[in-house]
N, C-alpha and C positions, 0 to 999 in steps of 0.2 A: 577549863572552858573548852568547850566540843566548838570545830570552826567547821562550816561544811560551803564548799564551794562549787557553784552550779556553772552552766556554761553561759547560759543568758538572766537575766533579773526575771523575768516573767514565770521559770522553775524555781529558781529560789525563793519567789513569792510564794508558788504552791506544794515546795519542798515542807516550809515554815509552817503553813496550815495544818499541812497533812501528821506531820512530827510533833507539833505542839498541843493537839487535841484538844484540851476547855481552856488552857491556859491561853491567858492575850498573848498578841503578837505587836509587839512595838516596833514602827517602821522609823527608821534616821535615813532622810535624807542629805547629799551635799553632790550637786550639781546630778554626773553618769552614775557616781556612786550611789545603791545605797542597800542597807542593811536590814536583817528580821532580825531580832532576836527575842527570846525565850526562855526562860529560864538562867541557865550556863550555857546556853545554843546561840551561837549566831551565827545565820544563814546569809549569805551575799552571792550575787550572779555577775561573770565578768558580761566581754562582749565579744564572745567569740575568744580569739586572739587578741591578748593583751601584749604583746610583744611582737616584734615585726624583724625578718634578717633584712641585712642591705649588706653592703660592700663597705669593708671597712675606705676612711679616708681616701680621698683621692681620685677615686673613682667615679666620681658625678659628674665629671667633665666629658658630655659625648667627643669633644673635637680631641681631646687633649691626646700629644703625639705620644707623653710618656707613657699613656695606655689607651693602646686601642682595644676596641670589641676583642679583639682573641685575648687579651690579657686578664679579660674577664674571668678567663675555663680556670683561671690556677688563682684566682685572687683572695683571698682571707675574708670571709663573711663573719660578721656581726651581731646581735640580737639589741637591739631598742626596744623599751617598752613604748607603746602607745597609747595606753590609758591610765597616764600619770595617776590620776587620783585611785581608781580603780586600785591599782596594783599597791600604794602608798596606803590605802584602808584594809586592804588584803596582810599585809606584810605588819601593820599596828595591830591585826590580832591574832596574829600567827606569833607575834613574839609570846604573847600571854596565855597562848593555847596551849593543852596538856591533849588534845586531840583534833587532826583535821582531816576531813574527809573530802576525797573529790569526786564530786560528781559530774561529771558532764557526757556530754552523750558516748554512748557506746561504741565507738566504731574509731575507726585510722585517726582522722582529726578530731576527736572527742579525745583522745586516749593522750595526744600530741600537746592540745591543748591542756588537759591532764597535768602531762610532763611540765611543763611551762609555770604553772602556775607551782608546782610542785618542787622546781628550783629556785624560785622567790621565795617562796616558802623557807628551804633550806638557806635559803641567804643570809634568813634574820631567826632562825629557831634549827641547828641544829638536829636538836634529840629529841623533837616534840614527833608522836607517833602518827607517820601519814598514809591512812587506809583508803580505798577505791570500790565506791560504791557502784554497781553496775544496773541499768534496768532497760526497758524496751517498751517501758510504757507508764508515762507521770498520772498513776490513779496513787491511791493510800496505802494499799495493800500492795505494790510492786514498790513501792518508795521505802516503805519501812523494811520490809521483808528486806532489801538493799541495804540502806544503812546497817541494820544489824546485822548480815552476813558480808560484809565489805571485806575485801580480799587485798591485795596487792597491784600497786600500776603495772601492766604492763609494758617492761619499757622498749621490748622488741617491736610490738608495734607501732609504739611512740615515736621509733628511728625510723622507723618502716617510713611513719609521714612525717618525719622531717629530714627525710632522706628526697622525698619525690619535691617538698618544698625547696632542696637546695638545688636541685637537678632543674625544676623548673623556675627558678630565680636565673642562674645561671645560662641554661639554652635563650631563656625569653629575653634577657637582656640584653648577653654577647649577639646573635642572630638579629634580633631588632635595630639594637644601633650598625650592626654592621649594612643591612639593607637599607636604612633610615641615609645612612652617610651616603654610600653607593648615590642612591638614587637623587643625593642633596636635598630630602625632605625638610623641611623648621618642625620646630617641635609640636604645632598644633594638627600638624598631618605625616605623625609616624607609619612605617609600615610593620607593623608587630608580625615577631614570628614565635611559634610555639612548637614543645615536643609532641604534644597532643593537637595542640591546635591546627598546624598545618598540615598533617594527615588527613585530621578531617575536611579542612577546605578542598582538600584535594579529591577527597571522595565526591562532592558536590561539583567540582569544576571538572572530574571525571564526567561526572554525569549526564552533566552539560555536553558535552562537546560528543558525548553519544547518542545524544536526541539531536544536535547537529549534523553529526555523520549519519543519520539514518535516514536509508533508504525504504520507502513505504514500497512493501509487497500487494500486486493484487487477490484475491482470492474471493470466490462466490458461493454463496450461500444459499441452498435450496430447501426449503419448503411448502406446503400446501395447509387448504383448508377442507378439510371433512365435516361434513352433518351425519348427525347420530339425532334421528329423531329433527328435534326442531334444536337443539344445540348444536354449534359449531365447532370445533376442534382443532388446535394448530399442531401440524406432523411437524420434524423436519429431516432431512436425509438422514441414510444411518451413516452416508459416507463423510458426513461432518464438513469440513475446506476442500473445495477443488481450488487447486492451486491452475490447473491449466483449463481456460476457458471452455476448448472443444468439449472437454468431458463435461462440463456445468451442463455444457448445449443441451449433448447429445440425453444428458439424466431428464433433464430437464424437459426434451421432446418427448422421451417415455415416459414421462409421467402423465399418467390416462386414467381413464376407465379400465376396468374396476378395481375398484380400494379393497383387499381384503384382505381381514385379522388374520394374520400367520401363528401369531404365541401370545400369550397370557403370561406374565411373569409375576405373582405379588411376591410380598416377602416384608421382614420387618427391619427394622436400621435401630442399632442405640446410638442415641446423641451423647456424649458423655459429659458430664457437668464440667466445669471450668475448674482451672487449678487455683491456689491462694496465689497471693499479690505479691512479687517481688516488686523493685521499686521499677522494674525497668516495665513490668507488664501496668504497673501504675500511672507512669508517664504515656504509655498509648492508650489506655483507658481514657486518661483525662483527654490526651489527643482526641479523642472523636465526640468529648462535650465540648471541644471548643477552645481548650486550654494548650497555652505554649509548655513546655517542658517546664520552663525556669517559671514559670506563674502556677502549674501545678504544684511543683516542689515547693516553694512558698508557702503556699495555701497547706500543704501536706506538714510541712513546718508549724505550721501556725496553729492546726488541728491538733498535733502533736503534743502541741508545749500547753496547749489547754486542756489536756487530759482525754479528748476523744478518739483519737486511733494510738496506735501503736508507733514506734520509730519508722520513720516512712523509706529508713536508707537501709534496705536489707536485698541480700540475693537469695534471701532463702523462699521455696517454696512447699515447705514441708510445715503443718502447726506440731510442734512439740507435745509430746504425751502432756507433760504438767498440764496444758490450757484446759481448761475447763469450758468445753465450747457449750455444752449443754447450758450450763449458767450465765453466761453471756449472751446466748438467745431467750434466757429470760430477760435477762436487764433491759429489752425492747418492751415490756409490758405496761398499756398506758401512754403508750408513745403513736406517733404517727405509723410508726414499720410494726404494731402490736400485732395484724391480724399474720402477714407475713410470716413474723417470727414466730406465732404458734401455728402457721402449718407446714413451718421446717420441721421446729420441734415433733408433730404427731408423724411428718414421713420421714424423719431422721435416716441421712443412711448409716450405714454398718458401720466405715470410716470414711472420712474425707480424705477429699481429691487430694493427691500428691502430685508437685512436679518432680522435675529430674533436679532440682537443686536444692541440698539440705545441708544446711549451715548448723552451729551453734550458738555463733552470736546473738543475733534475732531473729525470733518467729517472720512471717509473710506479715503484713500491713493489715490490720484486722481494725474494726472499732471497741473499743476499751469503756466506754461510753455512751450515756443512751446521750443523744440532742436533739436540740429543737432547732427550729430556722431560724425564731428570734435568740436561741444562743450561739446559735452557730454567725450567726450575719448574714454575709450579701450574698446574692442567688449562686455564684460562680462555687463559692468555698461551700453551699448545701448541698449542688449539685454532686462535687468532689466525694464529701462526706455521706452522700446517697450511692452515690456510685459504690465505696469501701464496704457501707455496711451490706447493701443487695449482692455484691462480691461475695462477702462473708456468707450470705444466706444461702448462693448458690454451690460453694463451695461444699455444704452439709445436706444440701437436698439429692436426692433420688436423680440417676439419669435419667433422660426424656425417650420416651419408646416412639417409633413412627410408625404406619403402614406406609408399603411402598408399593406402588403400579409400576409395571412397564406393558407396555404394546407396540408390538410389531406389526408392521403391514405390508403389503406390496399394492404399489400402484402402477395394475399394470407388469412390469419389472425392473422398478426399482422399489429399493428398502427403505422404509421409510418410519421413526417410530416417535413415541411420545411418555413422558416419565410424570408420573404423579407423586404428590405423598399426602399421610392424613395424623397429625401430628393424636397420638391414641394416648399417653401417660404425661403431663408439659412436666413433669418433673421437675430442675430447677429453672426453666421456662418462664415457669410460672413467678417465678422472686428476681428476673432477672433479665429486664428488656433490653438490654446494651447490646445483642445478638439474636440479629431479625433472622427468622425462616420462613418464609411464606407455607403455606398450604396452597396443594391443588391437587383438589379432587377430582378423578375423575369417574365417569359412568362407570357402569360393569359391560363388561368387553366378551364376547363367547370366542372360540377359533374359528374359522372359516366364516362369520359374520361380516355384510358386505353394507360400505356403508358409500356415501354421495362424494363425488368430487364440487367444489364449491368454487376452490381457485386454487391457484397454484401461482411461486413466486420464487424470482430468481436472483436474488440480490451482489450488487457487486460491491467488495468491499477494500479495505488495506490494512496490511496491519500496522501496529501502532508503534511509537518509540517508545523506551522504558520512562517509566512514569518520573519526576523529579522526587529527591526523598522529603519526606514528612518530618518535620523533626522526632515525632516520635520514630518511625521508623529508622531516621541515622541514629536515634539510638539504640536503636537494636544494633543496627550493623557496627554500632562502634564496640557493643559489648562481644559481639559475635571476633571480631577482629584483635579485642586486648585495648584497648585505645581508650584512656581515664578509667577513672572510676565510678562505682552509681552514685557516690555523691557529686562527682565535678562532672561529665558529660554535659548534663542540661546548660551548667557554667559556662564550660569553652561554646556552646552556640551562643549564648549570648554573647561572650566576645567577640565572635564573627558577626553577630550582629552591629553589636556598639561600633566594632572597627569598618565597618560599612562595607565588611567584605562578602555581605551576602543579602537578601533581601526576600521576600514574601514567605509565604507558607500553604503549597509544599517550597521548596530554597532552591533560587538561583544564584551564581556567581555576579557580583557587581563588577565593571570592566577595573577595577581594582584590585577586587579578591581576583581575579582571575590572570590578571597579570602577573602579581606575588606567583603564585603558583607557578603559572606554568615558564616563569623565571627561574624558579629554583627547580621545577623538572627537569628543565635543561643542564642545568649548572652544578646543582646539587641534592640530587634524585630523592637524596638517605632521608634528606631531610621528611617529603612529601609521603615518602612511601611507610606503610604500622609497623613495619619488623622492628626496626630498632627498637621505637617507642615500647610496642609489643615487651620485647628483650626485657626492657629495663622495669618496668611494671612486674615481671613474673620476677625478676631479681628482688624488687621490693618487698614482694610477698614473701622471697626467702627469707629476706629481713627480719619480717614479723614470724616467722615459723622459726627464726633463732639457729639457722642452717646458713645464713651470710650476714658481713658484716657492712655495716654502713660505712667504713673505708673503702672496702673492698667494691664496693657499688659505685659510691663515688669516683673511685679513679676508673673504672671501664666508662663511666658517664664519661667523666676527660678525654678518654683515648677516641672517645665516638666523636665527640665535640671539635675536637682538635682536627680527625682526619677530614669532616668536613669543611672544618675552615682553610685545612687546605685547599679545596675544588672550589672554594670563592674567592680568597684570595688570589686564585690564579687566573680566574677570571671577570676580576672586579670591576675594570672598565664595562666590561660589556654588560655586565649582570646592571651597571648604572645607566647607563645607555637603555636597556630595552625595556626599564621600568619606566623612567623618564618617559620613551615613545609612544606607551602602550595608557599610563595613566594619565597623558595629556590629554587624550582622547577620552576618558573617563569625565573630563569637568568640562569638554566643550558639548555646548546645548542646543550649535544651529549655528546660522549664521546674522551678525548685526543687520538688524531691519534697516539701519544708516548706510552704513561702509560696504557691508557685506563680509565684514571678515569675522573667524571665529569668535562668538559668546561664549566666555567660562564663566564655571562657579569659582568666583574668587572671597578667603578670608583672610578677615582683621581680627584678631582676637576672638569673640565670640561675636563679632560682626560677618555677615557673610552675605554676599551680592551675585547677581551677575552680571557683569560688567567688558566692554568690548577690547579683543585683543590689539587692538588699532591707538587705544591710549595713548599718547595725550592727543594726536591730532583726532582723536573720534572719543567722543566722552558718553556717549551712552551706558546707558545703566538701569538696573531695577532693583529694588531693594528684595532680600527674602528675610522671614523672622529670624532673628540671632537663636546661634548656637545652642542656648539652651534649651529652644524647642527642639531639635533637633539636628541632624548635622545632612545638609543641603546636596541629596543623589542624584544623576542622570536617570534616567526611565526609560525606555526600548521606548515608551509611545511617543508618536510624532505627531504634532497641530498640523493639522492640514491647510491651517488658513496658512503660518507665518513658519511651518517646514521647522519648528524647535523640538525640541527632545522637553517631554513633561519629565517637574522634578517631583522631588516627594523628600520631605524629613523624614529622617530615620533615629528612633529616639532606643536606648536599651530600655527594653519592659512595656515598651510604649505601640499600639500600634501605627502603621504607617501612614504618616499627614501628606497627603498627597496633592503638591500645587498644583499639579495641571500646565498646560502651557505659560510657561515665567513671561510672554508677552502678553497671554489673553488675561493673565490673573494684575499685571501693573493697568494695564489699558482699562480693568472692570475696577481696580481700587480706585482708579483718579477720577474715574466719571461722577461722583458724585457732587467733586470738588468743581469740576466745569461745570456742571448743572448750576453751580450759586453764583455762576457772570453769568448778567444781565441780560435778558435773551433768547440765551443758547438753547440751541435743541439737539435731541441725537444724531440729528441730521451733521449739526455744526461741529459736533464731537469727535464726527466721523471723518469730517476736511482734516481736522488738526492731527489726527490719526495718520491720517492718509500722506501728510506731509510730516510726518514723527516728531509733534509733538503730542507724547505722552501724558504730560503731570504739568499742573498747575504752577510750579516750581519754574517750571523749563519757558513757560510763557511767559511767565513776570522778570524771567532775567534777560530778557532775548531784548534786542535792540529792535526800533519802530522798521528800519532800513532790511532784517531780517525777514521780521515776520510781513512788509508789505509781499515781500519778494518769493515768501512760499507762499500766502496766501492770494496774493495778487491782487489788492487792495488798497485803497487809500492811505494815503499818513494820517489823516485825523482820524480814519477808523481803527489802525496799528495804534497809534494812540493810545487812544481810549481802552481798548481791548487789551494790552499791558498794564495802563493804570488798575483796572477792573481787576483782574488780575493778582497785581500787586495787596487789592486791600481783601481778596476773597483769602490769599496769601496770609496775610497780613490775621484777619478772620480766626483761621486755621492753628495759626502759633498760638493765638489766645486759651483756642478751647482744647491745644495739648497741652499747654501749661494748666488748663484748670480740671484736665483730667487726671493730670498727675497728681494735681494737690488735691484730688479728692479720694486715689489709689490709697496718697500716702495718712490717708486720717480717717476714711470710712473703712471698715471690715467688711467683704464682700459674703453674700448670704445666696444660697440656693435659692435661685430665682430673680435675685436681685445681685448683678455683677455691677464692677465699677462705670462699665460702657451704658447699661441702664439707668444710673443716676445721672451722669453725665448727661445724655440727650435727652433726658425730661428737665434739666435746665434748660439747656439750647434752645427748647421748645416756649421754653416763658423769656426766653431775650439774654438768660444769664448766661454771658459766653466768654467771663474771665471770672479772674480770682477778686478782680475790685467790683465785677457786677456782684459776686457774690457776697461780698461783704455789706451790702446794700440791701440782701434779700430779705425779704416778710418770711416770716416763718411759716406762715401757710403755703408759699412755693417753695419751701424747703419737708417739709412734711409729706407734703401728696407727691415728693417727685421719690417718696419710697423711705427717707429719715425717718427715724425716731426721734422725736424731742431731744431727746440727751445728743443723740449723734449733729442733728442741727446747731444745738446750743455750742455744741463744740466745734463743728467745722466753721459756723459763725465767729466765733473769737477766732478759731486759728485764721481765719482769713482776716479779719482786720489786724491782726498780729504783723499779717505779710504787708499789708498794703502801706498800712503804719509805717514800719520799717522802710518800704519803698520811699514814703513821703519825706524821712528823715536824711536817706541819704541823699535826696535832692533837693532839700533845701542846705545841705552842704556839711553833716555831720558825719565826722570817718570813719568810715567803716569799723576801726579797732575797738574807738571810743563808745559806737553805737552798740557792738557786742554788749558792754558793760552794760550801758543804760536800759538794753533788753532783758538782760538779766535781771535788774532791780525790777522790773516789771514798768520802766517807765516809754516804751516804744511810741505811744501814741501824741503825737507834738504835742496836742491840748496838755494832758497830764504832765510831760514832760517841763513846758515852761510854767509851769503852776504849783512846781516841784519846790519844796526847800533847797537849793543848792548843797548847806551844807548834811541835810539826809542824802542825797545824792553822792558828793563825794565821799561820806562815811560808808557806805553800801556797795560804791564801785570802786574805789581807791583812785578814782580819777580826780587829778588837780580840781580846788574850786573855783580857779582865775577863770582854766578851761570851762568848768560846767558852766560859767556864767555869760563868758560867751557865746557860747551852745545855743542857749537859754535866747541869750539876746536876739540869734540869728533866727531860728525857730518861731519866736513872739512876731519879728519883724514879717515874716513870711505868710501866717496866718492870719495876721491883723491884731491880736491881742498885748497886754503889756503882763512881762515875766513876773516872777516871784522877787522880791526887794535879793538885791547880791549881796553876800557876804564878802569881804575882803580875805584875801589869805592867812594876812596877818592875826586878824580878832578867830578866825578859823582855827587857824594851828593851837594861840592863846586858851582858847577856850577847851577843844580837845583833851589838852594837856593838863587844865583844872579838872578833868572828868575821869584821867586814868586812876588814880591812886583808888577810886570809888568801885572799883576790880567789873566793870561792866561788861555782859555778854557785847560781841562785836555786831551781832545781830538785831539787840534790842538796843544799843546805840546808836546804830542805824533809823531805828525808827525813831527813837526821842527827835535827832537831828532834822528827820522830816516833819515834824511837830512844831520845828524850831528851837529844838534846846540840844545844843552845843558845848553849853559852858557849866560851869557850876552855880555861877550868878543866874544864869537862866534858867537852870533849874530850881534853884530857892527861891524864885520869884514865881515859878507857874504852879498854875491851879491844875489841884492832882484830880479833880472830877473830871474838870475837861481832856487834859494829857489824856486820863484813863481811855476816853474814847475815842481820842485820834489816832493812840499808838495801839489800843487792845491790849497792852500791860495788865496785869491784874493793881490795884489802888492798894493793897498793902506793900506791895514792891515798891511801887513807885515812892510810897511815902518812908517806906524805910532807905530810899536813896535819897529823899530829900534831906532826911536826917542827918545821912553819913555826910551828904553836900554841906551843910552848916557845921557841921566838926570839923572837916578838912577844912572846908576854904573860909570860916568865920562865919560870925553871921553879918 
C-alpha cells in the first residue's frame, strides 16, 4: 500500500484526483481526519504541524522560584502531538504501507513538517520505504511528475526549521515571562518579547520618534506660467529648492520679460518591464490593492492550494529554463485575460525579465492556472490573482519606449525649464496597470523662440518627516536587514498587531509597544537591535547547506540568550518600574466626568470596561464590547466636548473598530433607553447628562433624596421618575432575555441578523419569551421566519415558559430536569400524565411524582391522573421484568396505564397500539408471553 502525506487536506484532496485518474476516489471521514483512497493509494493531509515543542515538566509555572525565566535558555524541550486523530490515522496506515511519500510544501517548514510526520512514521514501521515528493505548483502534471521522481527528505533543512523553532520557543518564552513578571503583568495582559519580533518593533518605534524629533526645514519653490499660442505652460526654476529666502526674492524679482527658448533637448527613455514575483515583491503588490501582508499571504495560500498560482513563499526571481512560458500564455485562451495573453504571445520578447535573485527551489509566483471570478470568489483574492497573472504578462512583453522633451528658457536671467514625455511603444504598459505614468506632451519648441509671460509664483514650503513604514515596505526592510523569513515576516506583524503593540497602516507604535521597546533599548539594546537575530538566521541557513550543526547553533543561541539576561537581571527593578510608568498611561483615556481623576481601560477576563481610578468611592463606568471583538486601545484623538482619548478595538486580521469618544459612544447607547420614560425629551436627556447620569441603570438605582438634589426637583416628581425608570429597566431585561433566546434558536441570514428579528417583535408588543410563546404565526412570519424556524422557536419558547410555570408552582429543579426530559414540562400534560409512565421514563419515586402531580393539578385548577401507590408500582414492575422489555417501550405502556402483567392481559391491543405507537404484533406477542409467565 503506497501512503502519501500532504501538508493540508485541501492537497490531498487534489493530490487523489490528480493520481487516481478514472478510477473513484473514496472519501472516509472521522472528525480533522480524513482520508482519499484509491486503488492501493491512500492519500491524507495533516494540518500544518501535527506535533508541537514545549518544556518538558515543570516549567508552566511563570511565578515558580525553582525556575525562573533564565532557566528557560538550558531546559529540555519536548514534542507532543496535537492532532491526536490525525497522527493515530497517520501511523494505522503507515504500519501496513510498503511505501510512503511525503508531500508537503517545499521550503524550511514544509521540509520540518516533513521531518515530523516522518518520525511517527518510523515510530510504528521501521523498514517501510520513505520518499519526498517535491513541487512548486498543485496542477497534474507537477504532482505526478513529483511523486514518480520523489527523492529523499532533506533533513538539513528540516533542522535548519526546527532549529529557528527551538531558538524561538526559547528567546519568546524566557524574555516574555521575564518582562511579564518585571512589570507584574496577569496573564491576560502579557508583554511578549521575540528574536525577530522586537527588532521589528523597534524599527517602527525608531521611526516614530524620527518624525518626532523632526525639525521642518523652509525652502521656496519658483515657477511661472508661459503662453505658447493660446496654451499655457508651467516652467519651473532650473535652480530647483532655495533653501535661503533672499535668493528665492531676488530669482524671483528677475523673473521678467522676455521668456526665451535657449535649448531643445528630445531624446528617447526605455522603461524596462518588471521583474517576476518573489514573495516579498508580492506582498507590496498586494500592498497597493488594498491588502495587509498576512491577508495577501492567505489569499496567496489559498490560490495556491487550489491549483492557480504557483508556491507563493519563494526568493526567487529568475523563471527556470524548464517552464514553458509560451504555453501557459495559452492556457488564458477563452478566458477573461484571452485578448491579453495573445498580444504577449504575438510581441513575446527574446527573454524574460530577470531579477538579481535566483534560487532553485522555486520559480517567482506565476499562475499555473487559467480562473474565473466565480472560481476564484471574493473580489479581494481576484484582484490578487489578476494582479499575478498581468505580473506574468508583463514580465514576457516588450519594454515600453518613450519620447522625451526638455526646454530650457530664460526669463529675463533666470533658468528656467519644463520636461515632457510621449509614451511611443506601451510595451508591457499595455498588460499591466499597477504602474501609472502620466503623459505630457508638449508643443514643438524652436531656440531663440519668444514666448508670453502669464504669471509667475513663488511658493513657500517645508520639508517633510520620513514617512511611517507600510507594512509592505517593513517588509522590505526587514528582508533587506536579515530579520525572519518570507514565510514568517507578514506573521511577526501580525503579532505586533494582536499584541497591540502597534496600530494603523502605514504603523505606529501603541504607548505599549513603545514602552517594551525603548525599555529594553535602555537595558538591553541586543535585544532590539537585527545583528544578533541577523547572526543566527545566516547560522540557520548554515544548517541547511550542511556546513553547521544544530547543536552547534543552539548553544551560541544560549551564550547570546544568557549574556542578555544578564543586563536584565541586573536591572530588573528598574526595567519593572519604567514599564509599569509608561503603560499606566497607555490605558488611561482622560479624566472622570464625576471625580476628575484618571479613566482606564480596565479587564475581567474577556470583559473589558472603562472604569474610574477613584473606585470604590467614585463608581463610574462604561461598558466597551468583550474581548473577543477585540482588545480595547487608547487613540492620539481627543473629544473635544469631554477632553477623553477615542478607543478603537484592535482585532488580529480584523480591521480597526473604532469607538470614538468612550463618553460620547455610552451617552448616544443609553439615549434610546431614556427616550422610553414618559415624557422625555433631548432637552431632558441633556439635564441628566449634565448632572452624570449616563444610563437608565444609574436612574433606577439612585435614591428619590439624590436625584431631587442633582436635579432640583420635587420628591413626587424624583418619584415617579425612578419608578419609570425602574419598569423601562425592567422593559429592557425582557427583550435581552428574548434576544438571546432567539440568538440561541434562529440562524442569522445576510440581511436578516438576530437584532432584526428581535425589533420586528418589539414592534408588534412581543418583548419576552412568554409574549412570544403566545404569538400567531403571522407575526412570527412577517417579522423575517420561516414557518419551520417559527414552528420551532414557538415550542422552544413554550418549552421555557412551561418550565418557568413548573418551578413556581414548587417543583425541584433536579426532579423538573427529569420530567423535561420525558417531554412532560407543560403542567397541563404533566398532571394528566400516568404517574407510573412517568416514574418508569424518569427513574423518579412514584410517591414523589404523585405529589408533583397533586401540587401542579392544585395550582392550575384541574384534577391529576388517578396515583398509583408505590407498592402495586414496584409489584407490578416486577411481574413485567422476566417479559425482557425495552426500558423505553416500558415506558410508554406505563403511560398507557399498564404497569403490570395483569394489566397487560387485560388491555386491548388496538387501543394500546395507539396510545403507545407499538406496532400490534409486538404488543400481542407480549401479551402472550404475559399469560405464560404470570397465568392466565
Amino acid at each position: 500500500m503506497h501512503l502519501i502525506i500532504a501538508e493540508k487536506n485541501i492537497v490531498a484532496e487534489r493530490i487523489a484526483a490528480f493520481l487516481a485518474g478514472k478510477q473513484k476516489v473514496q472519501t472516509k471521514r472521522d472528525g480533522v481526519a480524513t482520508e482519499y483512497t484509491f486503488g492501493d493509494t491512500i492519500v491524507m493531509g495533516l494540518r500544518g504541524h501535527v506535533v508541537e515543542l514545549d518544556f518538558t515538566k515543570g516549567y508552566s509555572n511563570w511565578r515558580s522560584e525553582e525556575h525562573p525565566p533564565r532557566s528557560l535558555i538550558h531546559a529540555d524541550i519536548e514534542k507532543h502531538p496535537t492532532e491526536k486523530k490525525i497522527v493515530a490515522l497517520m501511523q494505522k496506515h503507515a504500519r501496513k504501507a510498503d511505501r510512503v511519500t511525503i508531500a508537503t510544501d517545499f521550503d524550511t517548514e514544509g521540509e520540518l513538517i516533513g521531518m515530523e510526520a516522518f518520525e511517527l512514521v518510523r515510530a510504528v514501521n521501521k523498514n517501510v520505504s520513505v520518499d519526498r515528493a517535491r513541487f512548486s505548483a498543485i496542477t497534474k502534471d507537477e504532482i505526478t511528475k513529483a511523486i514518480d521522481e520523489a527523492q529523499s527528505i532533506d533533513f538539513n533543512l528540516a533542522k535548519a526549521g526546527e532549529t529557528r523553532q527551538v531558538i524561538d520557543l526559547v528567546w519568546g518564552a524566557s524574555l516574555t515571562r521575564f518582562l511579564s513578571i518585571a512589570a507584574h503583568r496577569g496573564s491576560d495582559s502579557i508583554l511578549s518579547v521575540g528574536r525577530v519580533q522586537s527588532p521589528t518593533l523597534a524599527m517602527i518605534v525608531d521611526r516614530e520618534k524620527e518624525i518626532e524629533a523632526f525639525v521642518p526645514e523652509k525652502y521656496w519653490m519658483l515657477s511661472l506660467a508661459a503662453k505658447k499660442g493660446k496654451e499655457e505652460l508651467s516652467f519651473r526654476h532650473a535652480h530647483g529648492r532655495f533653501t535661503i529666502k533672499s535668493e528665492a526674492d531676488a530669482a524671483f524679482a528677475g523673473t521678467k520679460d522676455p521668456l526665451t527658448v535657449t535649448e531643445v533637448i528630445t531624446g528617447k527613455k526605455t522603461d524596462k518591464a518588471p521583474t517576476p514575483l518573489d514573495t516579498t515583491a508580492l506582498i507590496v503588490g498586494a500592498g497597493r490593492l488594498g491588502l495587509s501582508a498576512a491577508s495577501a499571504m492567505n489569499r496567496a495560500e489559498d490560490l495556491y492550494m487550489r491549483g492557480f498560482i504557483s508556491y507563493p513563499r519563494t526568493d526567487n526571481t529568475v523563471y527556470p529554463k524548464s517552464l514553458n512560458l509560451r504555453q501557459h500564455l495559452k492556457m488564458f485562451a477563452g478566458g477573461e485575460f484571452e485578448r491579453d495573453a495573445n498580444m504577449v504571445l504575438a510581441n513575446m520578447r527574446g527573454s524574460p525579465t530577470r531579477g538579481k535573485k535566483e534560487t532553485t527551489d522555486h520559480p517567482p509566483v506565476y499562475p499555473t492556472s487559467k480562473g474565473t471570478r466565480q472560481e476564484i470568489g471574493d473580489d479581494a483574492t481576484w484582484k490578487l490573482y489578476e494582479f499575478i497573472v498581468r505580473r506574468f504578462f508583463a514580465t514576457l512583453s516588450p519594454d515600453a519606449e518613450w519620447k522625451t522633451l526638455k526646454v530650457n528658457m530664460t526669463a529675463a536671467a533666470e533658468p528656467y525649464t519644463i520636461t515632457g514625455g510621449r509614451l511611443t511603444v506601451p510595451g508591457w504598459r499595455a498588460v499591466y496597470p499597477y504602474s501609472k505614468a502620466e503623459e505630457t506632451v508638449l508643443p514643438e519648441f524652436t531656440v531663440g523662440e519668444k514666448l508670453t509671460l502669464a504669471d509667475k509664483l513663488c511658493e513657500e514650503k517645508e520639508t517633510q518627516p520620513p514617512a511611517r513604514y507600510s507594512q509592505s515596505r517593513l517588509i522590505q526592510r526587514m528582508e533587506e536587514l536579515g530579520l525572519g523569513t518570507k514565510s514568517t515576516r507578514h506573521e511577526v506583524i501580525s503579532k505586533l498587531i494582536g499584541r497591540k503593540y502597534i496600530e494603523g497602516n502605514p504603523m505606529k507604535p501603541t504607548i505599549v509597544g513603545r514602552a517594551v521597546t525603548e525599555s529594553l533599548e535602555q537595558f538591553a539594546g541586543t535585544i532590539t537591535a537585527p545583528t544578533m537575530t541577523n547572526t543566527l538566521e545566516e547560522h540557520m541557513e548554515e544548517i541547511a547547506a550542511g556546513t553547521k550543526t544544530m547543536n552547534a547553533v543552539l548553544t551560541e543561541s544560549k551564550t547570546m540568550l544568557s549574556s542578555i539576561f544578564d543586563d536584565l537581571e541586573a536591572n530588573k527593578e528598574a526595567i519593572g518600574q519604567d514599564l509599569m510608568d509608561r503603560t499606566i498611561e497607555g490605558q488611561t483615556v482622560g479624566p472622570c466626568p464625576v471625580c476628575g481623576k484618571p479613566l482606564r481601560i480596565r479587564r475581567a477576563g474577556s470583559s473589558q470596561f472603562i472604569g474610574c481610578s477613584g473606585y470604590p468611592d467614585c463608581t463610574f463606568n462604561t461598558s466597551l464590547p468583550p474581548a473577543t471583538w477585540g482588545n480595547a486601545v487608547r487613540m492620539d484623538e481627543v473629544c473635544p466636548i469631554h477632553q477623553l482619548n477615542h478607543v478603537q478595538l484592535l482585532r488580529k486580521g480584523a480591521p480597526a473598530w473604532k469607538i470614538g469618544c468612550p463618553l460620547c459612544s455610552h451617552i448616544q447607547t443609553n439615549a434610546e433607553a431614556f427616550r422610553m420614560l414618559p415624557g422625555m425629551t433631548d432637552a431632558g436627556i441633556e439635564k441628566l447628562n449634565k448632572v452624570h447620569i449616563y444610563a437608565i441603570s444609574e436612574l433606577a438605582g439612585m435614591s428619590s433624596d439624590e436625584l431631587m438634589r442633582r436635579l432640583s426637583i420635587a420628591r413626587p416628581e424624583a418619584e415617579q421618575m425612578i419608578a419609570d425608570a425602574e419598569n423601562v429597566l425592567a422593559l429592557l431585561r425582557k427583550r435581552t432575555e428574548l434576544k438571546k433566546f432567539i440568538s440561541a434558536h434562529v440562524a442569522p441570514r445576510r440581511g436578516r441578523g438576530h437584532s432584526k428579528v428581535s425589533n420586528a417583535f418589539f414592534s408588534k408588543g412581543i418583548v419576552d419569551v412568554a409574549g412570544l410563546s403566545k404569538a400567531k404565526m403571522s407575526d412570527m412570519t412577517s417579522s423575517g421566519l420561516s414557518e419551520a424556524e417559527a414552528e420551532t422557536l414557538l415550542s422552544e419558547a413554550r418549552k421555557v415558559v412551561n418550565i418557568a410555570k413548573m418551578k413556581e408552582y414548587g417543583v425541584p429543579t433536579v426532579t423538573l430536569k427529569k420530567y423535561v426530559a420525558a417531554g412532560c414540562e407543560d403542567p397541563a400534560v404533566f398532571v394528566a400524565a400516568n404517574p407510573a409512565g412517568l416514574a418508569l421514563a424518569t427513574g423518579a419515586s412514584v410517591t414523589t411524582i404523585c405529589k408533583h402531580q397533586k401540587i401542579v393539578a392544585e395550582k392550575i385548577g384541574v384534577t391529576p391522573a388517578e396515583a398509583v401507590s408505590k407498592a402495586s408500582f414496584d409489584e407490578g414492575v416486577a411481574t413485567l421484568t422476566p417479559l425482557g422489555i425495552e426500558p423505553e417501550m416500558l415506558a410508554s405502556l406505563g403511560f398507557a396505564g399498564v404497569y403490570s402483567c395483569d394489566l397487560l392481559k387485560k388491555a386491548n391491543i388496538e387501543k394500546l397500539a395507539r396510545q403507545t405507537g407499538i406496532d400490534k404484533e409486538i404488543l400481542s406477542d407480549l401479551k402472550s408471553k404475559a399469560k405464560m409467565v404470570c397465568g392466565k
